[in-house]
N, CA, C and O atoms as a DFTB+ gen file, in Angstrom:
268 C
 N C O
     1  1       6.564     -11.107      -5.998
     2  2       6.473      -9.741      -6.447
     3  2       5.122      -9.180      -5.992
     4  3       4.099      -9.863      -6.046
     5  1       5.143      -7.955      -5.555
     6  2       3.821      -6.965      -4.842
     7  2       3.287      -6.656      -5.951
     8  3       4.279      -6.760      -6.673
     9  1       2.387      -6.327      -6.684
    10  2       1.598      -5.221      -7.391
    11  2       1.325      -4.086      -7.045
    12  3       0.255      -4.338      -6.491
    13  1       1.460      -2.937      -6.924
    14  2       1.224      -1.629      -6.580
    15  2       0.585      -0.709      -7.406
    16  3       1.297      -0.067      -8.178
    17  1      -0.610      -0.520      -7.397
    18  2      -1.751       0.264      -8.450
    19  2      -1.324      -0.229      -9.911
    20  3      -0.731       0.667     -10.512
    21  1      -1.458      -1.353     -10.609
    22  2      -1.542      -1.591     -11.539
    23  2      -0.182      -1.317     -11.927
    24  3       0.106      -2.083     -12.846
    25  1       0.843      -0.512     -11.612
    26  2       1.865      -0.136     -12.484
    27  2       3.707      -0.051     -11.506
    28  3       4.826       0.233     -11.934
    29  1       3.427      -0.276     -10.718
    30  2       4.797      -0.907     -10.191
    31  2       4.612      -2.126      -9.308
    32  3       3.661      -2.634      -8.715
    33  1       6.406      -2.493      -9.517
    34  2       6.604      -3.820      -8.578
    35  2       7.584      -3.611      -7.692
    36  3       8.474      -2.785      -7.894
    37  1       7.506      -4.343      -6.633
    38  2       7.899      -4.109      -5.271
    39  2       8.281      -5.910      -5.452
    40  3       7.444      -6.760      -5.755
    41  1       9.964      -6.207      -5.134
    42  2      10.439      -7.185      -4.580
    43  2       9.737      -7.839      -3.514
    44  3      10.012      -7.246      -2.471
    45  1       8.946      -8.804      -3.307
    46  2       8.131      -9.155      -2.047
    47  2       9.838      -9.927      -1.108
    48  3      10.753     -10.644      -1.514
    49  1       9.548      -9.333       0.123
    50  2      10.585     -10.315       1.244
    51  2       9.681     -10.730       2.392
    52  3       8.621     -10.148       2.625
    53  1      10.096     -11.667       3.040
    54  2       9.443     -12.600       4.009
    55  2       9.039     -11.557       4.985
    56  3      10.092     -10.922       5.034
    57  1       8.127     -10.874       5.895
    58  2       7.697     -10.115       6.752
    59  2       7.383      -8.790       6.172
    60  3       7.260      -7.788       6.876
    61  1       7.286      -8.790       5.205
    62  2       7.082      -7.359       3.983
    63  2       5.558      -6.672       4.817
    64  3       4.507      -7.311       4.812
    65  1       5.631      -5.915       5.188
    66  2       3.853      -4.712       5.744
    67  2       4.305      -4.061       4.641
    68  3       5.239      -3.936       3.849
    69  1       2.862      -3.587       5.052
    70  2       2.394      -1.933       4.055
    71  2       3.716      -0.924       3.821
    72  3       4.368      -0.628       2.820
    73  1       3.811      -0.451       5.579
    74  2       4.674       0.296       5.586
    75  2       6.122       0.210       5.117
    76  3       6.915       1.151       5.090
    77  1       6.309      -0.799       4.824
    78  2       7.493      -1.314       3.491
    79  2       7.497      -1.002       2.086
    80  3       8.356      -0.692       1.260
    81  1       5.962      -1.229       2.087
    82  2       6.006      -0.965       0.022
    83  2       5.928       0.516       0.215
    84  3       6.308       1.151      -0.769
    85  1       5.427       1.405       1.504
    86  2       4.762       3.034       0.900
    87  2       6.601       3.891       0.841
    88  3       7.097       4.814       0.195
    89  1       7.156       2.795       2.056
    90  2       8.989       3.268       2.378
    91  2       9.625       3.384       0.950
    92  3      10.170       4.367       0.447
    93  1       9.349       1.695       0.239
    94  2      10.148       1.774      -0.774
    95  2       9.882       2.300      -1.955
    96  3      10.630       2.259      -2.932
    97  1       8.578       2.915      -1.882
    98  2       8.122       3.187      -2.956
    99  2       7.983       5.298      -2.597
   100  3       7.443       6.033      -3.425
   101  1       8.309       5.590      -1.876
   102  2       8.469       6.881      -1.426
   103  2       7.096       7.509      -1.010
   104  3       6.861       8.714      -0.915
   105  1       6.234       6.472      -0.779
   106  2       4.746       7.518      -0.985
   107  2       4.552       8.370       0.490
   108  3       4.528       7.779       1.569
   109  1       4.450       9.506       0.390
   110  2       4.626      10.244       1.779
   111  2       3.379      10.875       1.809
   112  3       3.512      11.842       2.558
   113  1       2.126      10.824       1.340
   114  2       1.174      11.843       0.968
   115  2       0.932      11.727       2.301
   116  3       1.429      10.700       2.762
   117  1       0.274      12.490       3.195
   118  2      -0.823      12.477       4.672
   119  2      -1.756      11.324       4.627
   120  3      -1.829      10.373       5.405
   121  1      -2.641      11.659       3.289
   122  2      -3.917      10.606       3.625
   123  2      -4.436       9.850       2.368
   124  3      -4.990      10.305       1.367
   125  1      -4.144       8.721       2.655
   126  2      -3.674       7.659       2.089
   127  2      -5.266       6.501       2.286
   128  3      -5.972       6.529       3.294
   129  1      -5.476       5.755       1.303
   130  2      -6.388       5.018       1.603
   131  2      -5.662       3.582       0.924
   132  3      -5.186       3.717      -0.203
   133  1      -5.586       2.467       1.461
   134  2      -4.516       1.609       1.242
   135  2      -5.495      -0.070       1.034
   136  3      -5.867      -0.544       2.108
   137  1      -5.833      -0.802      -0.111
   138  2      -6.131      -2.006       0.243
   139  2      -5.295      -2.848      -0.442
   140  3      -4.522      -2.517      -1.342
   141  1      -5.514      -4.221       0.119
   142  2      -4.846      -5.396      -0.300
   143  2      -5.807      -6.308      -0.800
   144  3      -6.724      -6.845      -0.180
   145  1      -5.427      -6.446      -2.245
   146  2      -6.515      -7.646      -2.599
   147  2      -8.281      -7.545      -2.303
   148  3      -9.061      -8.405      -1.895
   149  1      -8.488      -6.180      -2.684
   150  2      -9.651      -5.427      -2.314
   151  2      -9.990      -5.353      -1.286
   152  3     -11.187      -5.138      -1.092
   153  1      -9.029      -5.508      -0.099
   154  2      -9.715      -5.548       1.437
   155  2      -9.337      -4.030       1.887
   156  3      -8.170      -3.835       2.228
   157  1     -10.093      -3.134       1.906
   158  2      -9.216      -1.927       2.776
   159  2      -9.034      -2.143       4.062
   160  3      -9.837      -2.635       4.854
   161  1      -7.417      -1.573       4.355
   162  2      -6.736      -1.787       5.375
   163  2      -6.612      -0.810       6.216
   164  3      -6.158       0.252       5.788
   165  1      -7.079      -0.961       7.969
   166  2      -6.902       0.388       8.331
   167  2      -5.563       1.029       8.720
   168  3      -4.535       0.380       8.911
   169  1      -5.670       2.384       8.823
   170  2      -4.053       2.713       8.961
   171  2      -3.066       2.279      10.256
   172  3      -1.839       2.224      10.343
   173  1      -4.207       1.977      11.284
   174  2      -3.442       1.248      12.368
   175  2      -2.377       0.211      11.928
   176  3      -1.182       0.282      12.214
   177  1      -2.743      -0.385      11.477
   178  2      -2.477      -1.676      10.354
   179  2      -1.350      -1.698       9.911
   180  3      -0.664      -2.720       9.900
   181  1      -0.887      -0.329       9.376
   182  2      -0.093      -0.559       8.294
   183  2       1.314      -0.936       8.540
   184  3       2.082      -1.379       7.685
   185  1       1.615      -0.696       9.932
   186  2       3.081      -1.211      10.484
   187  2       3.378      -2.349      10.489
   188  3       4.470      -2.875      10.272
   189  1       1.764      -3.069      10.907
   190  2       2.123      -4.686      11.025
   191  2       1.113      -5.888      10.227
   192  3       0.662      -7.017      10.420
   193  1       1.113      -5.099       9.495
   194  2      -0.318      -6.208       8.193
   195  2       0.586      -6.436       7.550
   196  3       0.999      -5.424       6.983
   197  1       1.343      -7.647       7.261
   198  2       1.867      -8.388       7.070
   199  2       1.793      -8.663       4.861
   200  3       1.017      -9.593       4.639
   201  1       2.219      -8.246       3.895
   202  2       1.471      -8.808       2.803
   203  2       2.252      -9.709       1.834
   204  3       3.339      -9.259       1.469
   205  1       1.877     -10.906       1.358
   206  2       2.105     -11.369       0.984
   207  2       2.664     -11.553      -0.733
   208  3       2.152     -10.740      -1.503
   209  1       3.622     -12.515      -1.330
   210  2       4.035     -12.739      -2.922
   211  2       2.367     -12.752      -3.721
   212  3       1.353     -13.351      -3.363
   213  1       2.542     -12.049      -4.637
   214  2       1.611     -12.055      -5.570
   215  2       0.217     -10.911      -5.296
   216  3      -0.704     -10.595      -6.051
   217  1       0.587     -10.431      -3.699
   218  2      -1.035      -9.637      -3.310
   219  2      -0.821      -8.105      -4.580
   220  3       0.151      -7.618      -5.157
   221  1      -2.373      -7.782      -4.541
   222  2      -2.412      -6.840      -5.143
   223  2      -2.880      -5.458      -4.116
   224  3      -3.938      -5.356      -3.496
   225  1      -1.615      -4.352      -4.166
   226  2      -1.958      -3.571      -3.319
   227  2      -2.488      -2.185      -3.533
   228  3      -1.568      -1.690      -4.184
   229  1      -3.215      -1.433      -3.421
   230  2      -3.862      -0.126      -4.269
   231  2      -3.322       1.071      -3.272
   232  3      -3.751       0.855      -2.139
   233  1      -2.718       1.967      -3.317
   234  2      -2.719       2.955      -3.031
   235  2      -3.166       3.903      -3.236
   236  3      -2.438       4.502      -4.028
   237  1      -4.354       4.698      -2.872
   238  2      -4.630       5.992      -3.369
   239  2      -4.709       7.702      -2.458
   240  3      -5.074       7.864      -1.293
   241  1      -4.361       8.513      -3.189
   242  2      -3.844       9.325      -2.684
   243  2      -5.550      10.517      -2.396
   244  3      -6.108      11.139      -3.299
   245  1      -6.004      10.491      -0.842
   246  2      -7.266      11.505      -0.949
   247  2      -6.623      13.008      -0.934
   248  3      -5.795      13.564      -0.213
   249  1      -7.572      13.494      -2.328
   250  2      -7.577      14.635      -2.441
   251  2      -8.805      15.733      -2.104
   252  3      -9.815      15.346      -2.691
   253  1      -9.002      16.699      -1.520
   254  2     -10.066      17.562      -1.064
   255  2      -9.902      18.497      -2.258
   256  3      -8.831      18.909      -2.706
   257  1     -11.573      18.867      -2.863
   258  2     -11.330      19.645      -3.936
   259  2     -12.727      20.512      -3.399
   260  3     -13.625      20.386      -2.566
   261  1     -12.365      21.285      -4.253
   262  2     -13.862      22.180      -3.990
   263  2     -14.861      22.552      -5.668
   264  3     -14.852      21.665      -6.522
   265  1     -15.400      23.475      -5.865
   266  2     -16.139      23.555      -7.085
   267  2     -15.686      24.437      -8.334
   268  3     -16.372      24.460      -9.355
């Protein structure tokens, strides 16, 4: 099982990337800052970084704000 920001789970399968949990999990935002197991991952990455049963994965969504 994946961890996904503290509060969902994602079925882990054998060759599971990033771009699997953001698919199954619908996340479509533009800009995305993504680590595994506190490593941030770059977005090149995310097709083929590979993650493993039990990793913990953070998704967060950048927002631009002003004052």
């Amino acid at each position: 099982m994946i961890r996904v920001n503290d509060k969902f789970d994602v079925e882990w399968k054998p060759g599971m990337t990033i771009r699997d949990i953001l698919n199954e999990l619908k996340f479509t935002f533009p800009m995305l800052v993504i680590s595994v197991n506190g490593e941030i991952i770059p977005k090149e990455e995310w097709d083929t970084r590979q993650v493993q049963d039990g990793d913990d994965v953070k998704v967060l969504h950048m927002i631009a704000g002003g004052r």
